[in-house]
C-alpha positions in Angstrom: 100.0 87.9 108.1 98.4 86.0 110.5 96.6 88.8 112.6 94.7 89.6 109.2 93.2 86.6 108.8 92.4 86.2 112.5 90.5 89.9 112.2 88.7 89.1 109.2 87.5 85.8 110.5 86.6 87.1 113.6 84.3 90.2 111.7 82.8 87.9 109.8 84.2 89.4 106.3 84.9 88.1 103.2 88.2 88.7 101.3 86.6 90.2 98.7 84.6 92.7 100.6 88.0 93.8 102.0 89.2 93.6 98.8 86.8 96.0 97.6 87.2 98.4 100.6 91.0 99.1 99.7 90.3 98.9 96.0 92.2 95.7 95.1 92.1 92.6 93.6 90.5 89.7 96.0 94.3 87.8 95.0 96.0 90.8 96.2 94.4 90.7 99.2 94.9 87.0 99.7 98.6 87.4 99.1 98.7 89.6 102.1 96.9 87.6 104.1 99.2 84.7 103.0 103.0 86.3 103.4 103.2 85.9 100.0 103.2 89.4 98.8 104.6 92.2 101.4 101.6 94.4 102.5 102.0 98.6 102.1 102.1 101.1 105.1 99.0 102.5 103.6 96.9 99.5 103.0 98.2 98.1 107.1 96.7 102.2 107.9 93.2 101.3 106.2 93.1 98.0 107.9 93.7 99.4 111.4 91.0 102.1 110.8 89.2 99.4 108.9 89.8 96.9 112.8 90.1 100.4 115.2 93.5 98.6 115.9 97.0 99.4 115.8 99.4 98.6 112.7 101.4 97.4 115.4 98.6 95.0 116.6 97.9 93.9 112.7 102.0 93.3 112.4 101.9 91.3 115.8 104.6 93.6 117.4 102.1 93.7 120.3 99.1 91.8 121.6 97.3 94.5 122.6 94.5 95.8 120.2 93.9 99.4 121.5 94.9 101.6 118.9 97.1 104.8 120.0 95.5 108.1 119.8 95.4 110.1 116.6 98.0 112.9 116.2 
């Protein structure tokens, strides 16, 4: 996914300090990041709370970043 590298770049982070954050493997996380492994509903969740932006922002449905209110 492109989006994830673009946030992660953009925060100035490391894969494996985002690795660390959702408890995986620095290659997991670059499979993500890469389209080469599909990434879970509840790792996209962490990374929009991770970003305060929408899964729907991190998936490219939508180019705008505001995330939607909590339920």
């Amino acid at each position: 996914m492109q989006r994830l590298k673009e946030l992660r770049e953009q925060q100035g982070v490391k894969q494996s300090e985002l690795a660390a954050y959702l408890n995986i493997g620095q290659n997991t996380y670059s499979q993500y990041e890469n389209c080469q492994r599909q990434t879970p509903v509840a790792v996209l969740i962490k990374l929009a709370d991770y970003y305060d932006v929408s899964v729907d922002y991190i998936l490219g449905l939508t180019d705008d970043d505001r995330r939607y209110p909590r339920i």
